[in-house]
C-alpha positions in Angstrom: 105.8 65.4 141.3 108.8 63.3 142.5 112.1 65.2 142.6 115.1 63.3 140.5 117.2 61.0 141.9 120.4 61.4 143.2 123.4 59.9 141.3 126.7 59.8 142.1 129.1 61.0 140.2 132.4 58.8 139.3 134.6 61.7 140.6 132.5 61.7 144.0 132.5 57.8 144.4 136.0 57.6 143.7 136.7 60.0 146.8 134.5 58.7 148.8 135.6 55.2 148.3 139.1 56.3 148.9 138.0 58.0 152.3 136.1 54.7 153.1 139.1 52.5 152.8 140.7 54.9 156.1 137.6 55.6 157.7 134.0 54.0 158.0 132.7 56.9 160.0 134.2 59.7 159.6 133.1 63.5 161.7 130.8 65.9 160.9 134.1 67.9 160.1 135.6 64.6 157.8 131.9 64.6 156.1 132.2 68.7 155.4 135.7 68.6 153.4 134.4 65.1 151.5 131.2 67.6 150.3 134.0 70.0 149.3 136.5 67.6 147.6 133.2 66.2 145.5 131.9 69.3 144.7 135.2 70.4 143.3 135.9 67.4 141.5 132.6 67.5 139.7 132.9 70.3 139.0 136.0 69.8 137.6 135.2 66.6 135.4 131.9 68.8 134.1 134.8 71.8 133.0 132.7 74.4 135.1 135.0 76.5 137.3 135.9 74.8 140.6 134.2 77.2 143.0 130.9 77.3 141.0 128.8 74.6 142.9 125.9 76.2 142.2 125.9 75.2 138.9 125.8 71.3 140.1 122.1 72.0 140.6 120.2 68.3 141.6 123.9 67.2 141.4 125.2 69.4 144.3 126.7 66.7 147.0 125.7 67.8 150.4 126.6 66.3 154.0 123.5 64.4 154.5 123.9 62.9 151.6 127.7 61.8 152.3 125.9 61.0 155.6 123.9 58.7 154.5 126.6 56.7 151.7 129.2 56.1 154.3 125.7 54.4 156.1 124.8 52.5 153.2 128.2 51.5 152.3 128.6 50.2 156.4 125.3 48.4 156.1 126.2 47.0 152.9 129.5 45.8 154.7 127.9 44.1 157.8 126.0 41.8 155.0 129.1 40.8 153.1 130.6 38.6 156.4 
């Protein structure tokens, strides 16, 4: 059985956007308080308690996953010149 896709929520994009517009490649260290400033505002915008990630479940944004939009949204960038 496939496992669920991953979606972004609008709280999450809007950060990472934001993040993007200063920094195309950020550290590992950059990446690691994204994960936590997404977690929280999901977490937020679903009204569970800020430090309750766990309860994200499929939805829980992780570094490799900031990893890879920050990739994505490069690649996406070299084919817009």
């Amino acid at each position: 059985q496939r496992r669920s896709r991953f979606k972004w929520g609008s709280a999450s994009k809007r950060i990472l956007y934001d993040s993007y517009a200063n920094n195309t490649n950020p550290s590992k260290e950059e990446r690691d308080m994204l994960v936590d400033a997404c977690n929280h505002a999901e977490c937020v915008q679903r009204g569970l308690l800020p430090n309750h990630e766990s309860a994200l479940g499929s939805s829980l944004v992780t570094e490799v996953r900031v990893y890879n939009w920050f990739a994505n949204r490069r690649k996406e960038d070299t084919f817009k010149i």
